[in-house]
N, CA, C and O atoms as a Tinker XYZ file with bonds, in Angstrom:
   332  protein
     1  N     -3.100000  -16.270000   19.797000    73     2
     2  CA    -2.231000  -15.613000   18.834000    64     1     3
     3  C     -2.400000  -14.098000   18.989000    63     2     4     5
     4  O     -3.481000  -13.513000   18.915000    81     3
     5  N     -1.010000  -13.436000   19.250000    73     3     6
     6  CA    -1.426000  -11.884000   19.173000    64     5     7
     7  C     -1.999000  -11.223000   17.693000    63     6     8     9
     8  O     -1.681000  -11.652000   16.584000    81     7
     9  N     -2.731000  -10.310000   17.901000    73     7    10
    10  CA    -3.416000   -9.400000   16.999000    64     9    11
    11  C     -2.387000   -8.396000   16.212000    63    10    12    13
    12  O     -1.820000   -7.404000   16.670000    81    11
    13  N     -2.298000   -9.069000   14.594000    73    11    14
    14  CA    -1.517000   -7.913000   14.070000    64    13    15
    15  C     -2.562000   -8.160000   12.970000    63    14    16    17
    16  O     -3.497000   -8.942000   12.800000    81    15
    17  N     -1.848000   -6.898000   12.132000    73    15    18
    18  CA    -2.804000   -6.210000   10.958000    64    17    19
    19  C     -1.632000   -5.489000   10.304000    63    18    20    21
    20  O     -0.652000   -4.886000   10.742000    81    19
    21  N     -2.276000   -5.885000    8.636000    73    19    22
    22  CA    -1.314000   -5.104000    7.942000    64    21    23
    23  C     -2.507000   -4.066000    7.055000    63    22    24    25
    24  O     -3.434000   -4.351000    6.296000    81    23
    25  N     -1.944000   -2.713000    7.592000    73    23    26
    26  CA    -2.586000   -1.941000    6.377000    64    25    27
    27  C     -1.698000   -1.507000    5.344000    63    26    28    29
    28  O     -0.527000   -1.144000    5.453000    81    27
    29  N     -2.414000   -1.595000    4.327000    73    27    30
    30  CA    -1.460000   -1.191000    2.776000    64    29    31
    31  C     -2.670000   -0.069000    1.737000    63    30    32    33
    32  O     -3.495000   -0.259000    0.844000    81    31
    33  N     -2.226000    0.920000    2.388000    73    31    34
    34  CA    -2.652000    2.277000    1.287000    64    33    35
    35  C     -1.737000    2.538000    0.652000    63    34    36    37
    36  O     -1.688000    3.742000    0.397000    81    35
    37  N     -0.517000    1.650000    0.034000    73    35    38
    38  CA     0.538000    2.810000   -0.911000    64    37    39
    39  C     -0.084000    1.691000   -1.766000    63    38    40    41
    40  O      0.588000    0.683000   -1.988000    81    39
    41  N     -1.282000    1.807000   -2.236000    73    39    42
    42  CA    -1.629000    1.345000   -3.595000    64    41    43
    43  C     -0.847000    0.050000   -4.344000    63    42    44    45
    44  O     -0.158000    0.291000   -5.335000    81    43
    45  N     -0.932000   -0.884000   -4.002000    73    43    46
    46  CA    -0.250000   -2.174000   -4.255000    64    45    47
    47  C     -0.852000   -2.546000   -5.687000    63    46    48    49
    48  O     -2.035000   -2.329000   -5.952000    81    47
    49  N     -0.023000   -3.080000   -6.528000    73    47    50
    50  CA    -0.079000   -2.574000   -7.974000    64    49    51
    51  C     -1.025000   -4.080000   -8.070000    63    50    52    53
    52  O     -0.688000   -5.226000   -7.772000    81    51
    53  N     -2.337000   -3.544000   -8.614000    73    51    54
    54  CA    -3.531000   -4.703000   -8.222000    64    53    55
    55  C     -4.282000   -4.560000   -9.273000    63    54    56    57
    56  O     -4.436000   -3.389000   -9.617000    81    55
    57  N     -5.170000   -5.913000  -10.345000    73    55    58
    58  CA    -6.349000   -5.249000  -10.986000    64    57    59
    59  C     -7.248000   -4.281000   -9.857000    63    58    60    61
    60  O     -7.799000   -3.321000  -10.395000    81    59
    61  N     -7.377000   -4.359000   -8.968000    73    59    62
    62  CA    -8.746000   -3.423000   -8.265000    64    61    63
    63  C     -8.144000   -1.998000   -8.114000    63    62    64    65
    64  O     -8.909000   -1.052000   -7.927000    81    63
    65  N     -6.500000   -1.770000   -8.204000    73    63    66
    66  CA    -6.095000   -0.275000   -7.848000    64    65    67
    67  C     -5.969000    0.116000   -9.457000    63    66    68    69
    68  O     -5.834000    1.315000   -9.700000    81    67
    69  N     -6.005000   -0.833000  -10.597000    73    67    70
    70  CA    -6.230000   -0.334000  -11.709000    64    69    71
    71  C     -7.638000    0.248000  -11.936000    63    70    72    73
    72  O     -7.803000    1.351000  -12.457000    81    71
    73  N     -8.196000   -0.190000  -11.707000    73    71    74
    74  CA    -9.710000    0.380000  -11.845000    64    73    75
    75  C     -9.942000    1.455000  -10.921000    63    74    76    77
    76  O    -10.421000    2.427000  -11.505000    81    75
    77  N     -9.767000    1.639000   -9.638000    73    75    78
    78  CA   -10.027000    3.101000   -8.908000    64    77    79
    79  C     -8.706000    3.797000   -9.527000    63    78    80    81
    80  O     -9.059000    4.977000   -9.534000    81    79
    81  N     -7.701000    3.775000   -9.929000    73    79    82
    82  CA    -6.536000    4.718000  -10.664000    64    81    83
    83  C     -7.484000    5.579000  -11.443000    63    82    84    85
    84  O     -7.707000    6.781000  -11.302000    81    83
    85  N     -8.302000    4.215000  -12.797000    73    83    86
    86  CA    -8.992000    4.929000  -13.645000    64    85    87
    87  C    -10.120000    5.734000  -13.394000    63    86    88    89
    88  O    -10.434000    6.709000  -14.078000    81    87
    89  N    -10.644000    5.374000  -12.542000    73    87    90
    90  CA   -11.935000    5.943000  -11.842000    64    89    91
    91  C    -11.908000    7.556000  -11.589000    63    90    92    93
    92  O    -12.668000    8.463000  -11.930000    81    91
    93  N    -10.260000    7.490000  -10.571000    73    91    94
    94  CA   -10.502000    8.835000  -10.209000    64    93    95
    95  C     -9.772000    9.528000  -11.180000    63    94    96    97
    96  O    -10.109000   10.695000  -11.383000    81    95
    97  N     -8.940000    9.107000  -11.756000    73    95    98
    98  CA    -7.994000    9.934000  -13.284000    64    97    99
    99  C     -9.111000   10.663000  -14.202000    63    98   100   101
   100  O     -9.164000   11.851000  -14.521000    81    99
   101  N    -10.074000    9.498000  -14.565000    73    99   102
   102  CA   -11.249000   10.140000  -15.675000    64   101   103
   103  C    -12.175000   11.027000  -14.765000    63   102   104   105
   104  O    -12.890000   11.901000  -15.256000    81   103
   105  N    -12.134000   10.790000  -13.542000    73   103   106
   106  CA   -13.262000   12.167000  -13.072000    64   105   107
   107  C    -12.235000   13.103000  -12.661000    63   106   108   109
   108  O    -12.868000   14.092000  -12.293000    81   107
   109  N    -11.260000   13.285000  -12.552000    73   107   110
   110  CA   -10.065000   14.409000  -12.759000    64   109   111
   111  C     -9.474000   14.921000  -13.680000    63   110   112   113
   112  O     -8.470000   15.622000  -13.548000    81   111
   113  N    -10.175000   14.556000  -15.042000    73   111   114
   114  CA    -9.933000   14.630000  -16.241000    64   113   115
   115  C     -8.340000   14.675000  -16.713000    63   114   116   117
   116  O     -7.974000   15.427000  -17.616000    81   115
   117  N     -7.339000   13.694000  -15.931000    73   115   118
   118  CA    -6.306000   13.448000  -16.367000    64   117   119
   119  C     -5.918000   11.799000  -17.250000    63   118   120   121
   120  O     -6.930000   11.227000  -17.656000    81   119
   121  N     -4.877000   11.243000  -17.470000    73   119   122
   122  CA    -4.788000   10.166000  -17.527000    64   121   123
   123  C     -4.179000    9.599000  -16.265000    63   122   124   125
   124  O     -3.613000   10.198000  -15.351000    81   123
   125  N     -4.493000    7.935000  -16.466000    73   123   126
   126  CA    -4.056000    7.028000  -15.827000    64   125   127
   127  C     -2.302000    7.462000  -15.239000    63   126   128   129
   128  O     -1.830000    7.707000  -14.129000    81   127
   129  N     -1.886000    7.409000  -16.251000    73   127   130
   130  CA    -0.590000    7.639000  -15.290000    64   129   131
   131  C     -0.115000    9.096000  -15.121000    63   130   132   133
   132  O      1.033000    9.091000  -14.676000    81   131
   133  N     -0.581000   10.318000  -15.315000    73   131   134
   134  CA    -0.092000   11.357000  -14.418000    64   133   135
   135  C     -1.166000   11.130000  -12.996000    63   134   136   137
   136  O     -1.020000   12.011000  -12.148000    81   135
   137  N     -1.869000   10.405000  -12.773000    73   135   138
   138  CA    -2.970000   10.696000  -11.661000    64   137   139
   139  C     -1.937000    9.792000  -10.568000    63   138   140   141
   140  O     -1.751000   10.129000   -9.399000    81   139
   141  N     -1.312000    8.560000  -11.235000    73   139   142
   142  CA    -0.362000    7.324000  -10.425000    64   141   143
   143  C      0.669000    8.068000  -10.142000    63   142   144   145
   144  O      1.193000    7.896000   -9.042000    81   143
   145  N      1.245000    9.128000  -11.102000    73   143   146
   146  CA     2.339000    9.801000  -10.577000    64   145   147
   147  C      2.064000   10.840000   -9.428000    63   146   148   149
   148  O      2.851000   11.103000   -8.518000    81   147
   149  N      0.838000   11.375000   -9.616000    73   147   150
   150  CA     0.501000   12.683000   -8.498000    64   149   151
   151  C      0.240000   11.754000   -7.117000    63   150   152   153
   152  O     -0.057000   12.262000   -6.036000    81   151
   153  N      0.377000   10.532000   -7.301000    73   151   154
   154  CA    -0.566000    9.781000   -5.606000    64   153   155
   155  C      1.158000    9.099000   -5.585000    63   154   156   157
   156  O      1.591000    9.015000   -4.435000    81   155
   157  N      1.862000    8.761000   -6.372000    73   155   158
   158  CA     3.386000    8.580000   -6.072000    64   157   159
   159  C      4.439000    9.857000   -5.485000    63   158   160   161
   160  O      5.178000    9.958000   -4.506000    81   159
   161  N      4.074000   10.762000   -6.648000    73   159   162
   162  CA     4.949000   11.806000   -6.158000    64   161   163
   163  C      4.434000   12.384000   -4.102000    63   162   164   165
   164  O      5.179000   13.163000   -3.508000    81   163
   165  N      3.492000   11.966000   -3.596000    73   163   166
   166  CA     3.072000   11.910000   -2.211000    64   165   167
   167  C      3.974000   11.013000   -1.614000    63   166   168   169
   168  O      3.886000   11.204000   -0.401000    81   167
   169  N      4.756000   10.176000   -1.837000    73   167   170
   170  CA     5.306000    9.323000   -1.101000    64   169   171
   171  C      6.617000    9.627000   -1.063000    63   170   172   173
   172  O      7.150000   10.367000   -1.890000    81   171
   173  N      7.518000    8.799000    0.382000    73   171   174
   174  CA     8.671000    9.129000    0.115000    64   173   175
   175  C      9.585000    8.148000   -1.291000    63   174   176   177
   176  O     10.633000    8.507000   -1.827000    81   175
   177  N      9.138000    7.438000   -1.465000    73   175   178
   178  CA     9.278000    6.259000   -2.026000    64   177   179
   179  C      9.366000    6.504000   -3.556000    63   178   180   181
   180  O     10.212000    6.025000   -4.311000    81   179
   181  N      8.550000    7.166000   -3.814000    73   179   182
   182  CA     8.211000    8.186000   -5.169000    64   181   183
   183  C      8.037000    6.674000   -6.087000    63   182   184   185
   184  O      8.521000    6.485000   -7.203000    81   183
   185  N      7.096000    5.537000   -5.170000    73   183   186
   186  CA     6.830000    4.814000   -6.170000    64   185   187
   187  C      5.151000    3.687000   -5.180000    63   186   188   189
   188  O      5.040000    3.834000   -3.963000    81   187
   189  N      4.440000    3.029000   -5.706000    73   187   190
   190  CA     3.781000    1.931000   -5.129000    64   189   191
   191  C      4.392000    1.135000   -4.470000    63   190   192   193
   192  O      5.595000    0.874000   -4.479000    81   191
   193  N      3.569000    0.723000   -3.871000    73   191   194
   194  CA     3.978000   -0.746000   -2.795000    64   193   195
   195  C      3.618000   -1.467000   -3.567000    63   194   196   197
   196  O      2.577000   -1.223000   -4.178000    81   195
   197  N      4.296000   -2.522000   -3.793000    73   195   198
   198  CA     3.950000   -3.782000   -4.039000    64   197   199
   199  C      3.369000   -5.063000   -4.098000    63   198   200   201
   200  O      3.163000   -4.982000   -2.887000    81   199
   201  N      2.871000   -6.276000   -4.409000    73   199   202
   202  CA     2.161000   -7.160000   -3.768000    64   201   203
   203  C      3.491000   -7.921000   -3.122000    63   202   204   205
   204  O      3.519000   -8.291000   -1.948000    81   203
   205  N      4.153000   -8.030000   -3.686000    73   203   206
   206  CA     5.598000   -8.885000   -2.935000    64   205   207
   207  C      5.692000   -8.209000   -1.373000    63   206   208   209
   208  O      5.556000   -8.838000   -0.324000    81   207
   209  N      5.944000   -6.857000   -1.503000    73   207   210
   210  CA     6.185000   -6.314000   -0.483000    64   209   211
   211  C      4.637000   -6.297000    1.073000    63   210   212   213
   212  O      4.727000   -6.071000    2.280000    81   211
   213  N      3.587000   -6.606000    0.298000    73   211   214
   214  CA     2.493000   -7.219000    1.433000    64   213   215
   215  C      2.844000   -8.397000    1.908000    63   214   216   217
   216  O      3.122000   -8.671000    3.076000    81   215
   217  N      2.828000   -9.092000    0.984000    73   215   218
   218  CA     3.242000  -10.781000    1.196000    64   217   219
   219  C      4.529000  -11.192000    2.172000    63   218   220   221
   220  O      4.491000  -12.184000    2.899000    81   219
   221  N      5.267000  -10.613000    2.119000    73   219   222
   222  CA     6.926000  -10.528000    2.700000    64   221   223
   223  C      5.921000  -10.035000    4.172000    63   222   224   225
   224  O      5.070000  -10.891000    4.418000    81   223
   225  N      5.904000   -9.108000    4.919000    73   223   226
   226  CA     5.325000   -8.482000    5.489000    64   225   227
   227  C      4.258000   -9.300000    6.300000    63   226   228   229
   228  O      4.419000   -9.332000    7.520000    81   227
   229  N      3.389000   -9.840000    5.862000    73   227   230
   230  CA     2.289000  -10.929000    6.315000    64   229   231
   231  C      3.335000  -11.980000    6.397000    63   230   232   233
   232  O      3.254000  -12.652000    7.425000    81   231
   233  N      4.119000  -12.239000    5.735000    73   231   234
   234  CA     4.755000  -13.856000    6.151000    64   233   235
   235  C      5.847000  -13.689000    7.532000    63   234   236   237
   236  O      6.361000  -14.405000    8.391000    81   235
   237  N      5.819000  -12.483000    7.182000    73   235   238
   238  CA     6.787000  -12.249000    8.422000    64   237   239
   239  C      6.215000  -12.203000   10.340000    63   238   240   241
   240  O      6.515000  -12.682000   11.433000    81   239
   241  N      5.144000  -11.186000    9.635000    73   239   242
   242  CA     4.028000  -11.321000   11.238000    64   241   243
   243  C      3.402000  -12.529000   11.486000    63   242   244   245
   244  O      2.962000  -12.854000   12.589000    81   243
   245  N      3.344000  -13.341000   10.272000    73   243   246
   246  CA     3.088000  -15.242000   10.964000    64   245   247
   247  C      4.115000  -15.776000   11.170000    63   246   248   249
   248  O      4.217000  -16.992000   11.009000    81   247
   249  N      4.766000  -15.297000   11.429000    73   247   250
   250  CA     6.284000  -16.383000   11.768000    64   249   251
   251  C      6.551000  -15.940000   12.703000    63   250   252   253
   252  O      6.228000  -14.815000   13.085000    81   251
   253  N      7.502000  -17.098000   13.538000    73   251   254
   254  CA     8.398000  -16.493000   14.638000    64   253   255
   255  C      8.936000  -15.546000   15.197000    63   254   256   257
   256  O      9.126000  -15.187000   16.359000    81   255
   257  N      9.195000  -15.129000   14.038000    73   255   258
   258  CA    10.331000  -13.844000   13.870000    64   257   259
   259  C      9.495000  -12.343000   14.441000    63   258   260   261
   260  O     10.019000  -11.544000   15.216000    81   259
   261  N      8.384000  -12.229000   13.976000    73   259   262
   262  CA     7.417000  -11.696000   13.916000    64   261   263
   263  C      6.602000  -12.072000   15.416000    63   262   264   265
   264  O      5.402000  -11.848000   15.254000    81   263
   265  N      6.830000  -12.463000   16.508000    73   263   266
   266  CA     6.536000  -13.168000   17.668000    64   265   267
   267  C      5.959000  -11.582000   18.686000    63   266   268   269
   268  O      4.937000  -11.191000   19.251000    81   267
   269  N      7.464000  -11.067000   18.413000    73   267   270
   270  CA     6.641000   -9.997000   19.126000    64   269   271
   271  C      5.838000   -8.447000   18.658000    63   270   272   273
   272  O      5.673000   -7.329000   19.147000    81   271
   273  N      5.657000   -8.825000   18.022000    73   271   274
   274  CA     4.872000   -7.711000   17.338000    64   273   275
   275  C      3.430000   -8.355000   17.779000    63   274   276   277
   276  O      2.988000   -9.385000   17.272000    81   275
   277  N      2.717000   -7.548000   18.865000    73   275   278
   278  CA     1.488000   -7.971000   19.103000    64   277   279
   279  C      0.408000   -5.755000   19.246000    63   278   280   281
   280  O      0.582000   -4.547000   19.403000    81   279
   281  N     -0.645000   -6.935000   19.003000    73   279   282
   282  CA    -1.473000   -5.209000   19.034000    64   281   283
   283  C     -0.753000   -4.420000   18.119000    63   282   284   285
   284  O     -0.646000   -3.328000   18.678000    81   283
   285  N     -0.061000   -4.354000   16.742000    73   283   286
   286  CA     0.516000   -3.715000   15.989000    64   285   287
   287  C      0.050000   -3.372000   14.454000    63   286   288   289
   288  O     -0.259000   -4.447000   13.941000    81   287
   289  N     -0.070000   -2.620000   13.799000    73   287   290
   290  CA    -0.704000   -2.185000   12.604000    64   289   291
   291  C      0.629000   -1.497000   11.960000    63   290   292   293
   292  O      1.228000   -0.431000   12.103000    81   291
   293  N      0.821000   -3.094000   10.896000    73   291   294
   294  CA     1.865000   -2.830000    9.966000    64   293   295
   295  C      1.340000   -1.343000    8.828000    63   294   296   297
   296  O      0.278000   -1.562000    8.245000    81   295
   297  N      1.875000   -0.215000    8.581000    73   295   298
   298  CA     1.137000    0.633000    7.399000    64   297   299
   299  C      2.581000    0.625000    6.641000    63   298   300   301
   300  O      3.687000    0.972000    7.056000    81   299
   301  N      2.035000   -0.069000    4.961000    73   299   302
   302  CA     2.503000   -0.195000    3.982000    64   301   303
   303  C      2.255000    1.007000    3.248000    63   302   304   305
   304  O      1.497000    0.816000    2.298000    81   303
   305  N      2.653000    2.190000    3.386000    73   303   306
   306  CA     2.035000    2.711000    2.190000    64   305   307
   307  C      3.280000    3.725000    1.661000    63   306   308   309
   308  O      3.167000    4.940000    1.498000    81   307
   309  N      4.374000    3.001000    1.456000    73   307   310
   310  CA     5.719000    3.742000    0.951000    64   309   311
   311  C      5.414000    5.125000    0.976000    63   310   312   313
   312  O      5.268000    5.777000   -0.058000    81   311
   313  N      5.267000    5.799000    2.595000    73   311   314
   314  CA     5.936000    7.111000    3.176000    64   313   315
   315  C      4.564000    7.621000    2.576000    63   314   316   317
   316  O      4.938000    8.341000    1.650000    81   315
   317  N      3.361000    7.641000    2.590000    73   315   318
   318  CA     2.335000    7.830000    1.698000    64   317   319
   319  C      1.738000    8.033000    3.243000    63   318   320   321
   320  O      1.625000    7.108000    4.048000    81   319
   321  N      1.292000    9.748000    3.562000    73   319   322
   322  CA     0.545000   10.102000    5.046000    64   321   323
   323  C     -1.049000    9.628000    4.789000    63   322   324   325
   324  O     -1.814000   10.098000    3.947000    81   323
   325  N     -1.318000    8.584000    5.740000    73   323   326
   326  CA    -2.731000    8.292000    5.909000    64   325   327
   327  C     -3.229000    8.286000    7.020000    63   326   328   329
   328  O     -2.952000    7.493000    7.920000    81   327
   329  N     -4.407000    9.619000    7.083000    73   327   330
   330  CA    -5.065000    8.978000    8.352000    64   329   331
   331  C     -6.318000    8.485000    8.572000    63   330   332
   332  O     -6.615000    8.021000    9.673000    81   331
């Protein structure tokens, strides 16, 4: 089976990205959601990725369809620069 990988840094709306949201909001002494808006307003998307939108994505690189995508690193992170 070829080697794919999905990375997803546009923060996929998760209990675990609720807790680092809060993490770094309270040591930035902002709230929860201007800190979600300042890591949104970074994207082109001007919003999170989704869990639907991982899932879609993974079902797609196991399928057929998805055949030739080999050695490839899906990055989910709605227009969100990561290196």
């Amino acid at each position: 089976m070829p080697i794919r990988r999905i990375r997803s840094t546009g923060m996929p709306e998760t209990e675990t990205i609720d807790v680092v949201i809060a993490l770094h909001a309270d040591a930035m002494g902002i709230t929860r959601e201007q800190f979600q808006g300042f890591v949104e307003g970074m994207t082109h998307r001007r919003r999170s990725t989704t869990v639907a939108e991982v899932a879609e994505t993974a079902a797609f690189l196991a399928s057929n369809r998805g055949s030739g995508f080999t050695g490839t690193v899906a990055n989910l992170t709605g227009g969100l620069i990561v290196d």
